[in-house]
N, C-alpha and C positions, 0 to 999 in steps of 0.2 A: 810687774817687773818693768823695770827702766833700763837701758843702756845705749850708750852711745859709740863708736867706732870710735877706735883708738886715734886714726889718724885725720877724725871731727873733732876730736874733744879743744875744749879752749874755746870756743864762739859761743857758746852762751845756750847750745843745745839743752844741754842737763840740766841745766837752772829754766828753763825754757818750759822741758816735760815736767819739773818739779813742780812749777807755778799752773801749769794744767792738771796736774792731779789734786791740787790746793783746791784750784777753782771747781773741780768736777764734786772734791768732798764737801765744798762749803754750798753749791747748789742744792745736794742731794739731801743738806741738814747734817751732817756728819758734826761733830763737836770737836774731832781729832783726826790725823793720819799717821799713822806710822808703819816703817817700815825696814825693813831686813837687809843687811847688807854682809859682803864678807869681810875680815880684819884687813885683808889685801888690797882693801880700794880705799886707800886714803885719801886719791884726790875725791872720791866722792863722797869720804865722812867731812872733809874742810865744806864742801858745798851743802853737804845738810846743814852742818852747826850753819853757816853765814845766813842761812835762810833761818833758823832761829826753832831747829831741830836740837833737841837734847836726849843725850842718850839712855835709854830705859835699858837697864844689864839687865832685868829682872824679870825682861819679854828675852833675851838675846835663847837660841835652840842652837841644837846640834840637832843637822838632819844626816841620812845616811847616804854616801858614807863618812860619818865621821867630819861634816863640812858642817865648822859656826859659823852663826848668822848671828850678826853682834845688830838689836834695837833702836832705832832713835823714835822721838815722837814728836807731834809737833800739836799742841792746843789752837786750834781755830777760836774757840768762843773769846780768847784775849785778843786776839786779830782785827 
């Protein structure tokens, strides 16, 4: 899980921790990352897609209570 303080966001933090989980999964050999988010954070689905995240509906859950977690993913092996 990622997140950043509302009154941080805008400096390059989230793209910051996103490019370190990139880096951590492409050391470990990992092929892909994806991850969960909720419909309510749209500044952070514009920063997944610009980093070149696409959304997988077909991973997205409903955890309890009753909270979706809408998919994206991202292919390292085209990277």
């Amino acid at each position: 899980m990622l997140a950043v303080q509302p009154s941080l966001q805008g400096f390059g933090i989230g793209a910051a921790l996103i490019e370190a989980c990139i880096d951590r999964a492409r050391a470990d050999g990992k092929h892909a990352v994806v991850l969960h988010t909720t419909p309510w954070m749209a500044s952070a689905h514009r920063l997944y897609q610009r980093r070149g995240f696409n959304r997988l509906p077909d991973r997205d859950v409903i955890v309890p209570p009753d909270v979706p977690l809408m998919a994206y993913g991202l292919e390292l092996t085209s990277q």
